[in-house]
Z-matrix of the N, CA and C atoms (Angstrom, degrees):
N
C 1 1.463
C 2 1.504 1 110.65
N 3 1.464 2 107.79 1 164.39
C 4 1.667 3 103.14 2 -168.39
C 5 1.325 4 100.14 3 -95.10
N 6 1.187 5 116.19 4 145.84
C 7 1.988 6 129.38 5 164.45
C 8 1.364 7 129.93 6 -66.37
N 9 1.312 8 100.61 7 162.14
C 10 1.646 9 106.00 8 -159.27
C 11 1.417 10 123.34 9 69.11
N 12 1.259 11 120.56 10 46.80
C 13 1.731 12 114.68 11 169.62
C 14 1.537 13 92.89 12 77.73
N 15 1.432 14 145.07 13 -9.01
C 16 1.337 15 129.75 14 -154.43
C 17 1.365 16 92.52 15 -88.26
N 18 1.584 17 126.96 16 -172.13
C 19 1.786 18 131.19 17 169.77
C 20 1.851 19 92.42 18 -137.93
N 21 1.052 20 91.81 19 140.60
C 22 1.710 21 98.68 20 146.65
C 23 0.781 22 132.95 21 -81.95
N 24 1.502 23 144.37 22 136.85
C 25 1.368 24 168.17 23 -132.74
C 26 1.970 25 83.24 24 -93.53
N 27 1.669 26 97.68 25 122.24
C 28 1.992 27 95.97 26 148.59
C 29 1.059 28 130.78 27 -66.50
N 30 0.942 29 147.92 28 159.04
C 31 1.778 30 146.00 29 176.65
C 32 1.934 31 83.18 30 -94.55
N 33 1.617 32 107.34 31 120.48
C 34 1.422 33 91.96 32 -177.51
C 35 1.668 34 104.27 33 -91.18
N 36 1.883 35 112.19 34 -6.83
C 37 1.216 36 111.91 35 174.84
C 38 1.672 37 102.17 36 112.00
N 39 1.631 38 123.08 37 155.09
C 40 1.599 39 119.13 38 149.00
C 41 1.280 40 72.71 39 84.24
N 42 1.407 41 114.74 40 -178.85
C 43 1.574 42 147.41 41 -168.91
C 44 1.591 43 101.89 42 -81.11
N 45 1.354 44 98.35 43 133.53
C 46 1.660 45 100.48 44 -170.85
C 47 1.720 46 80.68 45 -125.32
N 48 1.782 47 110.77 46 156.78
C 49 1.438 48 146.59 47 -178.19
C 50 0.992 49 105.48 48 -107.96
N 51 1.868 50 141.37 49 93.37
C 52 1.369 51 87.00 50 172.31
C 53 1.985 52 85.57 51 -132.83
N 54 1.385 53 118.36 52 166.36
C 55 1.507 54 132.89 53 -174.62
C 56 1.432 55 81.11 54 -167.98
N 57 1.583 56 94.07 55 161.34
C 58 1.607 57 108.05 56 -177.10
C 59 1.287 58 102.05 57 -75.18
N 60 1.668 59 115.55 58 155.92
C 61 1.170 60 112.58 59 150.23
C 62 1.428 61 144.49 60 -74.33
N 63 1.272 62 99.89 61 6.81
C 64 1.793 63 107.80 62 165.69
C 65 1.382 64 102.10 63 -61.72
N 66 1.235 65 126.08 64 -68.07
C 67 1.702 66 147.11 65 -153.85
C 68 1.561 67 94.64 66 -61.96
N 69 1.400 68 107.65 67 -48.97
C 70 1.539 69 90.18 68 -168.60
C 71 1.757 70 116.17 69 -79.58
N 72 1.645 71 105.16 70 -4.07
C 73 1.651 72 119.11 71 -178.50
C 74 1.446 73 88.58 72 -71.00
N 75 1.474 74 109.81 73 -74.15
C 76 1.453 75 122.23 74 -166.96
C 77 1.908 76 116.73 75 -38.45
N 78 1.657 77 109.09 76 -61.58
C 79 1.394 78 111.31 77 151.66
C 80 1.720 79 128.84 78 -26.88
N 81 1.305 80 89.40 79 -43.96
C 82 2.348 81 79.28 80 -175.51
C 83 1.649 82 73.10 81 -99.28
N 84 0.710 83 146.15 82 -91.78
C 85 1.716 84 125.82 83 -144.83
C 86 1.349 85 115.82 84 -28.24
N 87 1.516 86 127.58 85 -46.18
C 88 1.824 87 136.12 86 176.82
C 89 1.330 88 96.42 87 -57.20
N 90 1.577 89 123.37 88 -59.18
C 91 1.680 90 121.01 89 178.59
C 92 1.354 91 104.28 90 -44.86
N 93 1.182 92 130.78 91 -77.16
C 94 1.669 93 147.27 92 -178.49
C 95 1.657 94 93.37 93 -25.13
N 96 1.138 95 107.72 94 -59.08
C 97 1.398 96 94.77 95 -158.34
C 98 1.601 97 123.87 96 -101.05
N 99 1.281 98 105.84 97 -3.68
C 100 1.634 99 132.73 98 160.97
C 101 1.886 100 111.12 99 -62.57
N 102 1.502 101 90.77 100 -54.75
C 103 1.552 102 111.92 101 174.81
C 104 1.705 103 112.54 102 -74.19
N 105 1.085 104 127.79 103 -2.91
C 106 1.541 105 125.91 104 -178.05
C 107 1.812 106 92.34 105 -91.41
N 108 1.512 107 94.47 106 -56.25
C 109 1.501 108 113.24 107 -161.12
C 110 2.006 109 99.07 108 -44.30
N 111 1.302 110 87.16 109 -54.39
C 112 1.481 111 96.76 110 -163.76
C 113 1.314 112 121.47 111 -49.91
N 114 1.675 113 109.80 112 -47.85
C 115 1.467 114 133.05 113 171.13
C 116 1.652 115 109.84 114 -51.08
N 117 1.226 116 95.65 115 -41.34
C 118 1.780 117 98.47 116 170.51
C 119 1.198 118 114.60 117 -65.00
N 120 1.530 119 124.62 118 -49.65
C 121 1.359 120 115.08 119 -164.40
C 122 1.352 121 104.06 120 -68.31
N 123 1.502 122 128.40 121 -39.74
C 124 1.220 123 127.73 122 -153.75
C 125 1.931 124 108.32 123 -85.32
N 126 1.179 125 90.26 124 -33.23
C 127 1.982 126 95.63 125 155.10
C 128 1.552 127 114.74 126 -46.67
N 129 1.431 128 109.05 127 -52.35
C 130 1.492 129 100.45 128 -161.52
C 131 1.045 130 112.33 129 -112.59
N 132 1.459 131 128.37 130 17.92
C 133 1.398 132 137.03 131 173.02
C 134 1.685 133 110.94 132 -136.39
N 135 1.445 134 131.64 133 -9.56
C 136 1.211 135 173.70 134 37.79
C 137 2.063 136 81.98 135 170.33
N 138 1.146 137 155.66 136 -101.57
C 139 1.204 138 142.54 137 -157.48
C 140 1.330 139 109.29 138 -73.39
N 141 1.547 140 130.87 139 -25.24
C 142 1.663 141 129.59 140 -144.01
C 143 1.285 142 70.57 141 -99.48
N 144 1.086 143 148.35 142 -23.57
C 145 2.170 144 146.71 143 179.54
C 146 0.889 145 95.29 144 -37.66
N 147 1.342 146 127.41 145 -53.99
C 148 1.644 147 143.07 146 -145.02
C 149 1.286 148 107.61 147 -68.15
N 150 1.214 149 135.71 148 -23.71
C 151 1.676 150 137.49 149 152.36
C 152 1.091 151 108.74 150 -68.47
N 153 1.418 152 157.35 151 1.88
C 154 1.219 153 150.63 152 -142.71
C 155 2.293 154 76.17 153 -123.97
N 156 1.495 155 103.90 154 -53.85
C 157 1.578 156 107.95 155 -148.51
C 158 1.554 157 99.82 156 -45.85
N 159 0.993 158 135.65 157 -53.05
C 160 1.594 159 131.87 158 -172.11
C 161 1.428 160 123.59 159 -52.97
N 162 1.825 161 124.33 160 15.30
C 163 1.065 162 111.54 161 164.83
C 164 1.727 163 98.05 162 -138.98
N 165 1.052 164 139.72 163 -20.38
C 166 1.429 165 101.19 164 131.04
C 167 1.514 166 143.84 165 -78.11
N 168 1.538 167 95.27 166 22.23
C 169 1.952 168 99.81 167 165.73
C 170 1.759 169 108.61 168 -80.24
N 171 1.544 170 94.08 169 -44.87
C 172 1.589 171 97.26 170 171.74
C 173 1.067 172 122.54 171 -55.88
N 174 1.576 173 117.85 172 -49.40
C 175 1.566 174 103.17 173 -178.19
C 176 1.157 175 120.84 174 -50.75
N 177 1.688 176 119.09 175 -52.81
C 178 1.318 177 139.85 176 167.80
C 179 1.142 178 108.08 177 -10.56
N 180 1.830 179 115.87 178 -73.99
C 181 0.826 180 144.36 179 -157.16
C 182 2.013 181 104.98 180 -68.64
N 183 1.115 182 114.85 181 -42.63
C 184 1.194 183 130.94 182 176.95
C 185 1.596 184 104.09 183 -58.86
N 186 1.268 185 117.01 184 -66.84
C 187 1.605 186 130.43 185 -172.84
C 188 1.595 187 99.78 186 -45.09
N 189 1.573 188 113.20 187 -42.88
C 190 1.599 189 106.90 188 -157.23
C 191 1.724 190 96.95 189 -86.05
N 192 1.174 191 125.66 190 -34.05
C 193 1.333 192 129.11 191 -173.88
C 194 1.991 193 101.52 192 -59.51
N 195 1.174 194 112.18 193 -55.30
C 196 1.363 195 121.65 194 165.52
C 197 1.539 196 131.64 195 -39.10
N 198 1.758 197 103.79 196 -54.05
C 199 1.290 198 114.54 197 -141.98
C 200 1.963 199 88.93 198 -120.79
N 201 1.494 200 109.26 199 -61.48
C 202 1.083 201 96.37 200 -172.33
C 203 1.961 202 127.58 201 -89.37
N 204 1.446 203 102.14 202 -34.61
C 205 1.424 204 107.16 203 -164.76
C 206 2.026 205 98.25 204 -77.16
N 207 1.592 206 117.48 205 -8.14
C 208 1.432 207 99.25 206 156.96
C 209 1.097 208 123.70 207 -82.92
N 210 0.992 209 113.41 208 146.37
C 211 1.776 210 120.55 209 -169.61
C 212 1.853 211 111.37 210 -146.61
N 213 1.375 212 121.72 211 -177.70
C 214 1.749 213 121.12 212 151.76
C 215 1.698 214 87.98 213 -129.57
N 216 1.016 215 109.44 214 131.93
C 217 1.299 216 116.14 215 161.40
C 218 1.345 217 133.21 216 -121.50
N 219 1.481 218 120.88 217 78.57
C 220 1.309 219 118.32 218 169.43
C 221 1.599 220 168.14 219 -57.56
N 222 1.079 221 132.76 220 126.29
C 223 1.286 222 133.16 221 -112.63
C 224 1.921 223 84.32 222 -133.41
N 225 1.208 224 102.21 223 171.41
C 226 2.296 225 110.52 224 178.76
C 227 1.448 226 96.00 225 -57.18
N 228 1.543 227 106.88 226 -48.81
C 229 1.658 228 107.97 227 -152.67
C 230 1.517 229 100.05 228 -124.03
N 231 0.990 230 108.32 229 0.96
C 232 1.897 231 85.38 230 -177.06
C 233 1.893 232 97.89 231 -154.50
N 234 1.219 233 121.88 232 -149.25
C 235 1.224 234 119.91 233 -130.72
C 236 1.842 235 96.47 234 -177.97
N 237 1.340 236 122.14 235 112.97
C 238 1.606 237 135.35 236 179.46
C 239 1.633 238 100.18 237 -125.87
N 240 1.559 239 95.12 238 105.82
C 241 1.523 240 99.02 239 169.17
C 242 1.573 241 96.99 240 -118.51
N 243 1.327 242 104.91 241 133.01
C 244 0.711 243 128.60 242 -121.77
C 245 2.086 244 107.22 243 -131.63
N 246 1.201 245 116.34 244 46.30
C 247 0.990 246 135.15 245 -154.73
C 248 1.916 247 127.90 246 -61.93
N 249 1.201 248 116.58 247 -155.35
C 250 1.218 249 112.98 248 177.00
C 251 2.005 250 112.84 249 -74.57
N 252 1.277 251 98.61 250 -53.38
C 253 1.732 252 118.43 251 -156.05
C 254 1.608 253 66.63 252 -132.37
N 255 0.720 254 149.66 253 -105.97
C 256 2.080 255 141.60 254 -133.07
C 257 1.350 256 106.02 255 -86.68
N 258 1.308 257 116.80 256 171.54
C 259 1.644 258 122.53 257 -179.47
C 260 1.711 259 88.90 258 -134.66
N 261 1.477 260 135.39 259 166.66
C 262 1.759 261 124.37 260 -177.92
C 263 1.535 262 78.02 261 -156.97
N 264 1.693 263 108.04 262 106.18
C 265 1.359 264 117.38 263 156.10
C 266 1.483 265 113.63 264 -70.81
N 267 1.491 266 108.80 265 126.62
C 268 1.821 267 106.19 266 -179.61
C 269 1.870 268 89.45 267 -114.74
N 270 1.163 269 102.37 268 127.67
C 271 1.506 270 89.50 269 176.24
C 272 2.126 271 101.36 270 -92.84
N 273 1.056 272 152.61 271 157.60
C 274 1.155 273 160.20 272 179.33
C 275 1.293 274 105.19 273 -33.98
N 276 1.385 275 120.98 274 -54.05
C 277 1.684 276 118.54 275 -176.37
C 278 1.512 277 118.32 276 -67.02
N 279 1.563 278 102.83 277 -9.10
C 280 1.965 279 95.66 278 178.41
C 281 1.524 280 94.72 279 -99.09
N 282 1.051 281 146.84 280 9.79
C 283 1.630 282 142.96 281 -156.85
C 284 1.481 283 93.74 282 -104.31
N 285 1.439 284 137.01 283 127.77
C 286 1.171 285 130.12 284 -175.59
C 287 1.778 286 102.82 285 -123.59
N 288 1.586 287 102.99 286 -6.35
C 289 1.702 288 111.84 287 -172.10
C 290 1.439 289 113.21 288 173.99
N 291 1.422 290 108.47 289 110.14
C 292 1.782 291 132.74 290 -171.13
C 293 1.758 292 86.32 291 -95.22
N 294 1.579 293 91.19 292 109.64
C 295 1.676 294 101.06 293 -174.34
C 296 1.869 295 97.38 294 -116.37
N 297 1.658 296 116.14 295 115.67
C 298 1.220 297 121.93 296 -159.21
C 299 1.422 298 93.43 297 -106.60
N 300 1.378 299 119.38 298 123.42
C 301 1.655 300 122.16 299 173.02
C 302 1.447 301 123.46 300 -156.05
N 303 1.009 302 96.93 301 -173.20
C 304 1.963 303 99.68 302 149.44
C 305 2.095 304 105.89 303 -24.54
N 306 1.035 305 109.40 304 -66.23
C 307 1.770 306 99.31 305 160.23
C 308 1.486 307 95.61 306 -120.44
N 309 1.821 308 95.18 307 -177.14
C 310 1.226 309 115.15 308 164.91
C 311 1.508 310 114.63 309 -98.90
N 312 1.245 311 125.50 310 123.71
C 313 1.434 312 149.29 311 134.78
C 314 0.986 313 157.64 312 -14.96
N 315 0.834 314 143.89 313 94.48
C 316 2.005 315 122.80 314 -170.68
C 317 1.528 316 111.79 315 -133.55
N 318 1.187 317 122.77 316 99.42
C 319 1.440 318 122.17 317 162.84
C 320 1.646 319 129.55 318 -75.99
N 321 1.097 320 110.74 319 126.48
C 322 1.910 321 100.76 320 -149.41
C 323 1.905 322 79.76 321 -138.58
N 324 1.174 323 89.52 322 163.25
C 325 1.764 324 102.62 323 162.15
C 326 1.561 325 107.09 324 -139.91
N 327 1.332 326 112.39 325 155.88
C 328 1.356 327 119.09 326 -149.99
C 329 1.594 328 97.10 327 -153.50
N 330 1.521 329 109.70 328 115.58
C 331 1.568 330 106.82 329 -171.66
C 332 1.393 331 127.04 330 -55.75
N 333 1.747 332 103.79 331 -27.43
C 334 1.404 333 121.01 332 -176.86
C 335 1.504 334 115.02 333 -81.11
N 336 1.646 335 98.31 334 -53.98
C 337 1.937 336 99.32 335 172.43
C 338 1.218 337 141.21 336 -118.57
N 339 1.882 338 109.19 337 13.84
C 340 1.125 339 106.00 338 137.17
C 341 1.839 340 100.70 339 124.13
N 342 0.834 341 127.54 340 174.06
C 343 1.884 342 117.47 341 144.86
C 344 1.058 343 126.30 342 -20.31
N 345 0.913 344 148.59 343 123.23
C 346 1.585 345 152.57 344 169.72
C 347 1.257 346 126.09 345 -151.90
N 348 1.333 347 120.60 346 164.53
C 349 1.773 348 111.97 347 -158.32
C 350 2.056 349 85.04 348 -124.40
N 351 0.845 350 127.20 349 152.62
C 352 1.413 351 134.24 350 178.77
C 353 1.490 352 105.85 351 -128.83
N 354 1.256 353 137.57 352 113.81
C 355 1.642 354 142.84 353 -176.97
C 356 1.190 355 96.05 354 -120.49
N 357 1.392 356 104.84 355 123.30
C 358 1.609 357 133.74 356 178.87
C 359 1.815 358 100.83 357 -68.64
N 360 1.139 359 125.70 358 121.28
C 361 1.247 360 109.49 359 161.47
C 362 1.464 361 148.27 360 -36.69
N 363 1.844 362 98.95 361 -66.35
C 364 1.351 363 128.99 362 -155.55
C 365 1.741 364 88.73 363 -125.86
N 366 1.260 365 146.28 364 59.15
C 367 1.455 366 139.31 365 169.62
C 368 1.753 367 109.08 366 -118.37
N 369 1.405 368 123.10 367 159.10
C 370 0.989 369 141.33 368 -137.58
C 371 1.710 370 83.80 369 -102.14
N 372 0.882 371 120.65 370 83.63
C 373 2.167 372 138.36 371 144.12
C 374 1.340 373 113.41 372 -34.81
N 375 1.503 374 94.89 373 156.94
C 376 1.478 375 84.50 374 174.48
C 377 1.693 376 108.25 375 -118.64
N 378 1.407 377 98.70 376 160.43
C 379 1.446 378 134.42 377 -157.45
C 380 1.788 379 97.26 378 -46.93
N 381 1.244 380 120.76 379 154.87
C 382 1.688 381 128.37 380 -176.55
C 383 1.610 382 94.42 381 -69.22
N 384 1.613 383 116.41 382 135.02
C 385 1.511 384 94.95 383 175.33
C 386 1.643 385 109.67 384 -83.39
N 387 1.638 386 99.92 385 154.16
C 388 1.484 387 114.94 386 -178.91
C 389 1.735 388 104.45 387 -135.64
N 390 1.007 389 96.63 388 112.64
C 391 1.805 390 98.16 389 -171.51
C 392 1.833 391 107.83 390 -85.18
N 393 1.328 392 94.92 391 -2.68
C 394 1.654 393 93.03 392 168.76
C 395 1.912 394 102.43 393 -97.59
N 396 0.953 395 118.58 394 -24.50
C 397 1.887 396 118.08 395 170.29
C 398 1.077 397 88.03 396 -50.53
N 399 1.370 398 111.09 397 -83.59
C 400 1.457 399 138.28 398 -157.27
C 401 2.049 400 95.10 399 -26.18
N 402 1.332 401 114.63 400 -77.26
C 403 1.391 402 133.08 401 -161.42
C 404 1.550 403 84.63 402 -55.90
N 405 1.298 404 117.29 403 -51.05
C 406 1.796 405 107.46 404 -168.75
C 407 1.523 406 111.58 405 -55.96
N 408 1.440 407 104.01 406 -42.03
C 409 1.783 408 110.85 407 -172.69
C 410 1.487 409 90.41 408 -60.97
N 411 1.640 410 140.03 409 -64.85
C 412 0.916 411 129.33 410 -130.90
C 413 1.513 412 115.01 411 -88.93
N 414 1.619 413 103.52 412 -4.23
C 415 1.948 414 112.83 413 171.55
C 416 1.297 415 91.29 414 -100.79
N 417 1.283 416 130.41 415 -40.32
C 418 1.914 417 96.84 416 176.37
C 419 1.903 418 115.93 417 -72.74
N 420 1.143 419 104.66 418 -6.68
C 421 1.678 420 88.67 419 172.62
C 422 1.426 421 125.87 420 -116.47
N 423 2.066 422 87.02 421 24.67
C 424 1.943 423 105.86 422 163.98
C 425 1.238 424 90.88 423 -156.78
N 426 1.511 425 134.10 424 55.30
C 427 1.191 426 113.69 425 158.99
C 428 1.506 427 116.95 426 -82.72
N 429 1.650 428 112.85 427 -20.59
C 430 1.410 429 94.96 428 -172.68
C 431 1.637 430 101.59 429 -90.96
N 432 1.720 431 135.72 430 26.88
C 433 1.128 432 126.40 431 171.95
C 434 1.794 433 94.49 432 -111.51
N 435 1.378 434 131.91 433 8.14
C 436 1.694 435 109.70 434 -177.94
C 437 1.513 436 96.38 435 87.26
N 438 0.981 437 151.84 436 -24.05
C 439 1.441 438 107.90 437 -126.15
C 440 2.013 439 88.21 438 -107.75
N 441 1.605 440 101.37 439 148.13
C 442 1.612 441 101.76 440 165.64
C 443 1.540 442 129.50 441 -84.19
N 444 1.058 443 107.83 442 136.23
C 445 1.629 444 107.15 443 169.08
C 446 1.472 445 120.12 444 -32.66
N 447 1.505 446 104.02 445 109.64
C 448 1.770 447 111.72 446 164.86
C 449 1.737 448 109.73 447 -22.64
N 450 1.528 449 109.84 448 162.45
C 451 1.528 450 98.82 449 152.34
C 452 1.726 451 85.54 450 -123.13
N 453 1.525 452 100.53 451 118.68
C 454 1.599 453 111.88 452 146.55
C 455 1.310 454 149.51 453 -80.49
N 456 0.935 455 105.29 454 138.91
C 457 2.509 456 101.87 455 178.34
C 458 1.157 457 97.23 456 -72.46
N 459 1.287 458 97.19 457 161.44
C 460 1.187 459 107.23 458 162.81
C 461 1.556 460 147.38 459 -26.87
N 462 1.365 461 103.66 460 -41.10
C 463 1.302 462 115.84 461 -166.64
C 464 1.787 463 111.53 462 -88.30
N 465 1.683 464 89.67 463 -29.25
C 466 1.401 465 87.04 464 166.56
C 467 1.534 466 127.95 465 -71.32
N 468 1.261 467 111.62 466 -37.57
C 469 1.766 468 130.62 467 178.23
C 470 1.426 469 91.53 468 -68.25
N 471 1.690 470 163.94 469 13.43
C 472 0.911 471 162.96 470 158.04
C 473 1.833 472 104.04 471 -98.66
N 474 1.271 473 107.13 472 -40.34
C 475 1.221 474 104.72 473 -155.55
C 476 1.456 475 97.33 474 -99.86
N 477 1.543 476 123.92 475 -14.16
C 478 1.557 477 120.82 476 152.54
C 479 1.383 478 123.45 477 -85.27
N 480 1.050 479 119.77 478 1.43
C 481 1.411 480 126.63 479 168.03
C 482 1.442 481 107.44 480 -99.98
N 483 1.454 482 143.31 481 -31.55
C 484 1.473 483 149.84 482 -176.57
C 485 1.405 484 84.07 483 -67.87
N 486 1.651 485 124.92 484 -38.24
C 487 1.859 486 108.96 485 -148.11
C 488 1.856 487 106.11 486 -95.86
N 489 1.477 488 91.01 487 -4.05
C 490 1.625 489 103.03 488 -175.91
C 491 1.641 490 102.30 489 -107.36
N 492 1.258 491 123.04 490 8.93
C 493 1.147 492 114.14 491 -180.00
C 494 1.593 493 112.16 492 -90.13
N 495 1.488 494 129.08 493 166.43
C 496 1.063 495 121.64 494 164.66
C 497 1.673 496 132.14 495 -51.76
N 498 1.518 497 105.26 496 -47.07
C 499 0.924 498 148.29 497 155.74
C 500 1.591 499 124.76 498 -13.57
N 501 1.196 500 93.21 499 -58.28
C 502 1.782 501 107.30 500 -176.96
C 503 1.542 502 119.08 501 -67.90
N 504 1.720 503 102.66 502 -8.02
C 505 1.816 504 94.27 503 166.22
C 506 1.450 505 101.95 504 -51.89
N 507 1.113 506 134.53 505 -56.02
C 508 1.354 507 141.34 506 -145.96
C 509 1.628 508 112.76 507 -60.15
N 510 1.500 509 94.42 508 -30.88
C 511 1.735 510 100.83 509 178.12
C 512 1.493 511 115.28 510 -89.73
N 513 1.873 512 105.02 511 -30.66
C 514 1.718 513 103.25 512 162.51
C 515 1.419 514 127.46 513 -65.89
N 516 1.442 515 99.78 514 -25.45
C 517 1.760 516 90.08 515 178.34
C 518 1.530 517 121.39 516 -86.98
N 519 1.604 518 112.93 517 -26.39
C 520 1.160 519 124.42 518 141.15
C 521 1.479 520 140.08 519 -30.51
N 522 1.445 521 105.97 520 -65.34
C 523 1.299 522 108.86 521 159.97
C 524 1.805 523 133.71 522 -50.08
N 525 1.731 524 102.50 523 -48.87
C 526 1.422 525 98.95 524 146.77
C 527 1.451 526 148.36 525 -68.81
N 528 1.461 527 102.47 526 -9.64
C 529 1.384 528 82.91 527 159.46
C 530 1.584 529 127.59 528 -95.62
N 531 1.662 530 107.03 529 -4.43
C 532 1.464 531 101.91 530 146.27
C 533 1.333 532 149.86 531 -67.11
N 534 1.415 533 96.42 532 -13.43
C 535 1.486 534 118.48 533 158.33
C 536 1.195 535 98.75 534 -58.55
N 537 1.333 536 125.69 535 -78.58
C 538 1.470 537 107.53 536 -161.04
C 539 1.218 538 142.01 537 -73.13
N 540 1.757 539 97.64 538 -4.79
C 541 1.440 540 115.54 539 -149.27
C 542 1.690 541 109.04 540 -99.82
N 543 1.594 542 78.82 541 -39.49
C 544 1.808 543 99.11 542 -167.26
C 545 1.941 544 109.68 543 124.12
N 546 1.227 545 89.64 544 -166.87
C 547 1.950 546 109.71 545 160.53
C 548 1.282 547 119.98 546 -74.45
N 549 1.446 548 116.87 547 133.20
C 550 1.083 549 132.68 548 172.22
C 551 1.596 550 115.73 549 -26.85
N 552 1.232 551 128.37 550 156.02
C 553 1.600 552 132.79 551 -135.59
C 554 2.255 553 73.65 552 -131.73
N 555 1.808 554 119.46 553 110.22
C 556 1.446 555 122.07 554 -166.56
C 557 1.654 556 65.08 555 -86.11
N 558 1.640 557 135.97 556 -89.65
C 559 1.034 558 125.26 557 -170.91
C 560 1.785 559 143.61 558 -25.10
N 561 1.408 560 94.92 559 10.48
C 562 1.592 561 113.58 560 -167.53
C 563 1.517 562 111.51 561 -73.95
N 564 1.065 563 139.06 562 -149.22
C 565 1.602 564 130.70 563 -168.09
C 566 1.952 565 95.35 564 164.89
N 567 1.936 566 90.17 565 111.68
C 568 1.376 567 92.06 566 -170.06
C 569 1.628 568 76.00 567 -106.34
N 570 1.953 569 115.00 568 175.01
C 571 1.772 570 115.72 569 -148.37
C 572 2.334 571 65.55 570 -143.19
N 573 1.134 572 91.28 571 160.35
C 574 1.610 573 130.58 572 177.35
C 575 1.701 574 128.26 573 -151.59
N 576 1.330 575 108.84 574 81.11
C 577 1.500 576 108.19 575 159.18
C 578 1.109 577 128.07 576 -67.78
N 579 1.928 578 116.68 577 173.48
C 580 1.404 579 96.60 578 172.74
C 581 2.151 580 91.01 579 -117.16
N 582 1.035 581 126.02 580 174.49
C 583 1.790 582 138.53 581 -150.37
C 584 1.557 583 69.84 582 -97.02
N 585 1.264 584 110.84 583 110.95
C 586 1.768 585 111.10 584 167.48
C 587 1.464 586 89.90 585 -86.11
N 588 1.430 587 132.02 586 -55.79
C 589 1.022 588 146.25 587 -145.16
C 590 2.166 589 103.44 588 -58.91
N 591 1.140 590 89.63 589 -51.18
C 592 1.721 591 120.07 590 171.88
C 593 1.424 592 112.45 591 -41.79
N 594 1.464 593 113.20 592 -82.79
C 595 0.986 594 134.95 593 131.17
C 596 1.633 595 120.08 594 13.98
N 597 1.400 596 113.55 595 -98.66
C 598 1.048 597 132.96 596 170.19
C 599 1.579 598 120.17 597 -24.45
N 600 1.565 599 99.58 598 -65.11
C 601 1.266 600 96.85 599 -176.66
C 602 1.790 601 123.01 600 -103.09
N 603 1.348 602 96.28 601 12.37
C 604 1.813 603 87.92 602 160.34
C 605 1.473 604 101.23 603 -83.85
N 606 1.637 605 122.00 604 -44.91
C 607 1.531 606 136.11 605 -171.81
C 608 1.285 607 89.18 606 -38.32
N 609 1.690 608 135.83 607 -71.14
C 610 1.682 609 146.92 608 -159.12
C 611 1.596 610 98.16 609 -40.45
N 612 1.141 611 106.79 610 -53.05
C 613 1.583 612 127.22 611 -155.36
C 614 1.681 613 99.98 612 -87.54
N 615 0.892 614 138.51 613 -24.94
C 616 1.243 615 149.80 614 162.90
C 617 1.667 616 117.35 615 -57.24
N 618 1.550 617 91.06 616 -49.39
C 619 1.423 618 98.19 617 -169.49
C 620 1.927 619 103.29 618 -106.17
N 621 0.841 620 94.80 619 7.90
C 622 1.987 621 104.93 620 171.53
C 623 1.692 622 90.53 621 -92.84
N 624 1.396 623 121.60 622 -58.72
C 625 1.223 624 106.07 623 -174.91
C 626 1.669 625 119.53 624 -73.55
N 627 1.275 626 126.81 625 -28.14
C 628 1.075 627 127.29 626 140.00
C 629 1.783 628 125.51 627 -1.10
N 630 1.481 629 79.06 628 -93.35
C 631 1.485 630 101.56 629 173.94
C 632 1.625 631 97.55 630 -25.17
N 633 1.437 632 108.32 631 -77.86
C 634 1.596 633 134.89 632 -142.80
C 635 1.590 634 92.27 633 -36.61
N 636 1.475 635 101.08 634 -52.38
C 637 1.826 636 124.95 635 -172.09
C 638 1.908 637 94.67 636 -42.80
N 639 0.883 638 136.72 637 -39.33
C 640 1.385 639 121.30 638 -114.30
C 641 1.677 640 73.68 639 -119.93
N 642 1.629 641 111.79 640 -42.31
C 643 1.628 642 115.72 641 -168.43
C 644 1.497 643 90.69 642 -69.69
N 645 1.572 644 134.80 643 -54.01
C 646 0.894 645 128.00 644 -172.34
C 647 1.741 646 122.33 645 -45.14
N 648 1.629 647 109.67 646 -44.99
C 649 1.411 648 110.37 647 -169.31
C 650 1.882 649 107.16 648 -90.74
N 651 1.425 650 104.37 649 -29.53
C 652 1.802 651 92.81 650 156.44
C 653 1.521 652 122.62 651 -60.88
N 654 1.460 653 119.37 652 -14.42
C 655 1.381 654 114.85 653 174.85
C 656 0.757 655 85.45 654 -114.74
């Protein structure tokens, strides 16, 4: 378990979602309030609105490509990070080291291209350290035993913050399946798409507002 009053995250099992929860706050609030705006304009200006919609579709469209549609999504055996423009399936046997920080990490080997480091875009980091949190968490979750806050090194205040992060399912389920599995697979073969879907619809929204620009300055 992690130190200082903190808990480690359960592996609840099955495919886990995870992106910070800033991005996904920030995401429905821009919708919320993209979608208020719009409903207004088109009430009180009711069809001529309809030139207005193609530049908060983009933003929309911009915010979610950014904020929401990156993700890591974890899987029994493998690993979908899950990026801006590409997604990089790591299945468990190319992962040689789940490095938890400032971002998340992935060191994989790949028979065809070699060593490589994989950085999750949009995944859940861990928190700035504060050794007064830390001391506060760790007397309210023993105040009624006395006891004072450890003083930790460094490495420990890293390694109780990696185990309290959201984040660290990804390295426990990982880690067990090297338990069972063995060492990383050098002959293994990690796969890279590119987000057609992503893609697709900022391009739509890009080129709707486009358009809009172009009708606007010929008229």
């Amino acid at each position: 378990m992690a130190r200082s009053g903190s808990q480690t995250p359960v592996d609840p099992g099955g495919t886990v979602m995870l992106r910070p929860h800033g991005a996904s706050i920030i995401t429905i609030m821009v919708a919320a309030l993209l979608v208020v705006l719009s409903a207004e304009a088109l009430l009180r200006r009711g069809a001529e609105a309809l030139w207005v919609l193609p530049l908060p579709a983009l933003v929309m469209a911009v915010v979610w490509a950014l904020l929401w549609a990156p993700r890591v999504v974890l899987h029994e055996d493998s690993v979908e990070v899950r990026n801006v423009v590409v997604t990089h399936h790591l299945p468990f046997s190319t992962i040689t080291d789940v490095r938890l920080g400032a971002m998340l990490r992935f060191d994989v080997v790949d028979e065809k291209r070699g060593p490589q480091t994989v950085t999750a875009w949009n995944a859940p980091s861990l928190r700035r350290d504060n050794p007064l949190r830390r001391e506060q968490s760790f007397q309210q979750a023993n105040h009624h035993r006395g006891f004072r806050a450890p003083r930790m090194g460094p490495d420990a205040r890293l390694l109780a913050d990696q185990q309290s992060s959201r984040a660290y399912v990804v390295r426990q389920r990982w880690s067990a399946w090297l338990d069972r599995q063995g060492d990383p697979d050098p002959s293994g073969h990690t796969g890279t798409s590119p987000n057609v879907l992503v893609i697709a619809v900022v391009g739509i929204c890009a080129a709707l507002f486009a358009a809009r620009l172009m009708a606007g300055s010929l008229g």
